[in-house]
N, C-alpha and C positions, 0 to 999 in steps of 0.2 A: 147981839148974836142971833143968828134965824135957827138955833138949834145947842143946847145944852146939855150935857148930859152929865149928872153927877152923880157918884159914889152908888151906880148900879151892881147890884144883887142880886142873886135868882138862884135857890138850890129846885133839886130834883131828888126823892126820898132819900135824902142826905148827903147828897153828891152836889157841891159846887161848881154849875155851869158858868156861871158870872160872878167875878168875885172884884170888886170894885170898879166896875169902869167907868171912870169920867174921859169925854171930851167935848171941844164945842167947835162947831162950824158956822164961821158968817157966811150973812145972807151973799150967794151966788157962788159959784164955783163946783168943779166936781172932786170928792173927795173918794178915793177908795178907802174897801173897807174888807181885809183880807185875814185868813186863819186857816187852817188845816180843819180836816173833818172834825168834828165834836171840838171843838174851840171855843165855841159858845157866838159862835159870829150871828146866826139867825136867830138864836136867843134876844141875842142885843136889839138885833132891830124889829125883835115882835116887841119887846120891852115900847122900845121908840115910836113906832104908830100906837101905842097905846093896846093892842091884842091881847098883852101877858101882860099882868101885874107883876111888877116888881117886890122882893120880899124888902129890898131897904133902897133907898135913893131915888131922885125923881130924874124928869127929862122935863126939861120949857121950850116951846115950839113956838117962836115970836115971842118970847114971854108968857105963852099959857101951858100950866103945870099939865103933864100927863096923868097926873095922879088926882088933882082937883078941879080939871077940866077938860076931862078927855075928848068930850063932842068939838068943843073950840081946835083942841089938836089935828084932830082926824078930817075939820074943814080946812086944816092947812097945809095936809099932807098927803100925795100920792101916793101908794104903796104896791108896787107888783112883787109878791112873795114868791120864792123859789117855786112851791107848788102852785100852781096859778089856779085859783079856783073857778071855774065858770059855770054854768048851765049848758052841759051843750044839745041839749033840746032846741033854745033860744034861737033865735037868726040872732046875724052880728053885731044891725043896729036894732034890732027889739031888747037885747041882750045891754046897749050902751046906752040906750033910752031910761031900760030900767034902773042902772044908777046913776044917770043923771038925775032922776027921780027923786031916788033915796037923799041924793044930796039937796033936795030942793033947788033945785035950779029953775028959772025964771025962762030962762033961753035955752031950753034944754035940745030941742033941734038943733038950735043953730052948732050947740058947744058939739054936739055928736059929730058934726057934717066935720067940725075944725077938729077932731082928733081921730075923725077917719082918715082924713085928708094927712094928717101930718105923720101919721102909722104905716100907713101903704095899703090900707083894706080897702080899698075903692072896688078891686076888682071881686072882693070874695063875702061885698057887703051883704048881699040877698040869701048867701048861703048858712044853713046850720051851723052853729061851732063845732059839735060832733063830726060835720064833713069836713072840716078845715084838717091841712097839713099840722105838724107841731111847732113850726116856726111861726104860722099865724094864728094858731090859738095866744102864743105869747104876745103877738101884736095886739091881738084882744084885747088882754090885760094890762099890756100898755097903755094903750086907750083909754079903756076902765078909770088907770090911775090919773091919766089927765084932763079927762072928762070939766073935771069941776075948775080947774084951770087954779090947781097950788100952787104956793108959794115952795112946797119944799118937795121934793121927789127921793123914795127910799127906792132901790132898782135890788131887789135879790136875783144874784143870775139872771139879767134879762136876756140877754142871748143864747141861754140854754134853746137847744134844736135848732137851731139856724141853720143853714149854707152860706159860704164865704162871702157870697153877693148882698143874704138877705143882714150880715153881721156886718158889713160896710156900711150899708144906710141907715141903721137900727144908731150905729156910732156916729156917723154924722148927726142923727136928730137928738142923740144924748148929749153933744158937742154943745146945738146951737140951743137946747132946753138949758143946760148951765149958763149961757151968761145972761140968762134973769132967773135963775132958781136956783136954790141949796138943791146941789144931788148928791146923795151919799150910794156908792155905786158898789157892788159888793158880787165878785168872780172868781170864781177857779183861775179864767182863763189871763195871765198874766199880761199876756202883749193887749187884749185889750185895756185894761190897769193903764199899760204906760202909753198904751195910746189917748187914751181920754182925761187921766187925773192928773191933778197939780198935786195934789197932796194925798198920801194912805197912812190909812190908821193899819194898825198890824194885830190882830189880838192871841193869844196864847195861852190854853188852859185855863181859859177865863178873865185872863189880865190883859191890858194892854201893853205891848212890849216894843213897841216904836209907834211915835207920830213924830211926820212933820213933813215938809215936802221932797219930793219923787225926787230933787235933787240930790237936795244933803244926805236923805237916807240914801243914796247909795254909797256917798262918798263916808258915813260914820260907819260902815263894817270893819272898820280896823282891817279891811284888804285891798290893797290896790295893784293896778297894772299896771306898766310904763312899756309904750311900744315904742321900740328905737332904729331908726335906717339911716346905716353905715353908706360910706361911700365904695367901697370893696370887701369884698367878699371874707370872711372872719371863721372859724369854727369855734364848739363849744368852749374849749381851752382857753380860749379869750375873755370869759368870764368866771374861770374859776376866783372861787372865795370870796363874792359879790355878796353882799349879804339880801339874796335875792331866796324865794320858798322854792321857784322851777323858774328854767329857762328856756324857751325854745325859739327853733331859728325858722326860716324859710329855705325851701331848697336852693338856693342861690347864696345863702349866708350873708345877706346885708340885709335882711329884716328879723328883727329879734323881740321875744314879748317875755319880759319877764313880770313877776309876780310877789310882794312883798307885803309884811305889815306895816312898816314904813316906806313910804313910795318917794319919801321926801330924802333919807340917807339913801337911800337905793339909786336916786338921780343923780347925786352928786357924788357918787361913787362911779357911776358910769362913766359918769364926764369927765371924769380924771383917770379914769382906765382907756377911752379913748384918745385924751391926750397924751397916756403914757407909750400907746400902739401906734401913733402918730395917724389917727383914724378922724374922718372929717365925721360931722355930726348932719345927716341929710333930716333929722327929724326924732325929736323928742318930746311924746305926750303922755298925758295919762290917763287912761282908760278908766272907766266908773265900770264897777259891776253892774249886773243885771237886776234887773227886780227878783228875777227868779233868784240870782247867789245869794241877794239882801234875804230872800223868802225863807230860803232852806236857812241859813245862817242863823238867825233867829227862832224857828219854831223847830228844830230837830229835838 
């Protein structure tokens, strides 16, 4: 595994922010990693780059403990935290020179020139980070974290300040950074979620309360859809006593979406209500909720 994490802990003057979280992420892929305010989500991943000390449980990063070798952890890990910290006195590459530095880097030119290039600062490389926009200070700190060229990439909110154009490319390079690096990718913003991860971790007042991938979690909410189109036109009455939660139709009455805990009686109720109306079946599928229903559903 390129990332473990077991039986994490962390109180705050006797309020439990993290209260047992284990999971583990193999090396490649990009995992989301989602919660509601105060959830403990940024807790978890200062715990993970090794930042905060954990009060019980550790994290292995390739196999080195966060707890008993944090300098090994931190050379294998990228980290751009929610609040991006910089120097904005610095220029952009004086700014990425000096952690390449810090990490002892050998080719420290060269690796800056390759996470200019791969960020999009080419054009705003001569300038202060204090003069930079807030979409490119975060490119900064992108940088920053790839600098030394890890093995594992932790992303808090990296698209915080963007525009639409600079959050399309910023996704593509988090796309093509995953299929050689663990990214554990951690957003508000949902549709990026299910545009980029295979898999989200979900956590909850400190616990983790769904893992596993973007598929299945949507189909285990115990809610699903079934969108149905008839060959002619039907009204409500047509599905009375369905053992469906709502039914709605389109204005023409041959496309219908209902919504059940069971999606599997609900189908084959239809389809014997259709054959009972002598009604042709143009189309019966079943809808997955959204990340957003999975989201709310779990953490309310």
């Amino acid at each position: 595994m390129s990332i473990e994490v077991s039986g994490l802990c962390k109180s705050f003057g006797g309020q439990r922010a993290v209260d047992d979280v284990s999971f583990s992420l193999p090396r490649g892929g990009i995992t989301g990693f989602l919660g509601p305010n105060g959830a403990g989500k940024s807790t978890t991943l200062r715990m993970v780059t090794g930042y905060l000390e954990p009060d019980a449980g550790d994290v292995t990063v390739s196999g080195f403990s966060v707890r008993s070798q944090p300098l090994e952890v931190k050379r294998r890990i990228g980290y751009l935290p929610e609040l991006n910290p910089l120097y904005p006195d610095m220029y952009v590459r004086e700014y990425l020179g000096f952690v390449a530095e810090l990490h002892g880097l050998r080719n420290a030119r060269a690796r800056v020139e390759e996470a200019v290039e791969a960020t999009g600062l080419r054009p705003e490389v001569r300038k202060p980070i204090q003069h930079l926009s807030k979409g490119y200070r975060q490119r900064v700190g992108l940088a920053a974290a790839l600098v030394h060229d890890p093995e594992v990439l932790i992303l808090d909110e990296p698209t915080s300040g963007f525009d639409p154009n600079q959050i399309a490319d910023i996704r593509d390079l988090v796309r093509r950074l995953g299929r050689e690096r663990t990214i554990l990718f951690s957003s508000h913003i949902l549709q990026e979620v299910e545009a980029l991860c295979e898999r989200v971790v979900i956590i909850h007042r400190g616990r983790i309360v769904a893992d596993s991938p973007l598929s299945e979690l949507r189909s285990q909410t115990g809610h699903g859809r079934l969108a149905l189109q008839v060959d002619r036109p039907v009204g409500t009455e047509t599905w009375d006593g369905l053992p469906a939660a709502s039914c709605q139709g389109s204005e023409d009455g041959r496309r219908w979406t209902f919504e059940s805990d069971d999606p599997e009686a609900l189908g084959r109720a239809l389809m014997q209500r259709c054959l009972s109306h002598g009604l042709n079946i143009v189309s019966l599928q079943t809808e997955s909720g959204t990340l957003e229903e999975v989201f709310r559903a779990l953490t309310r």
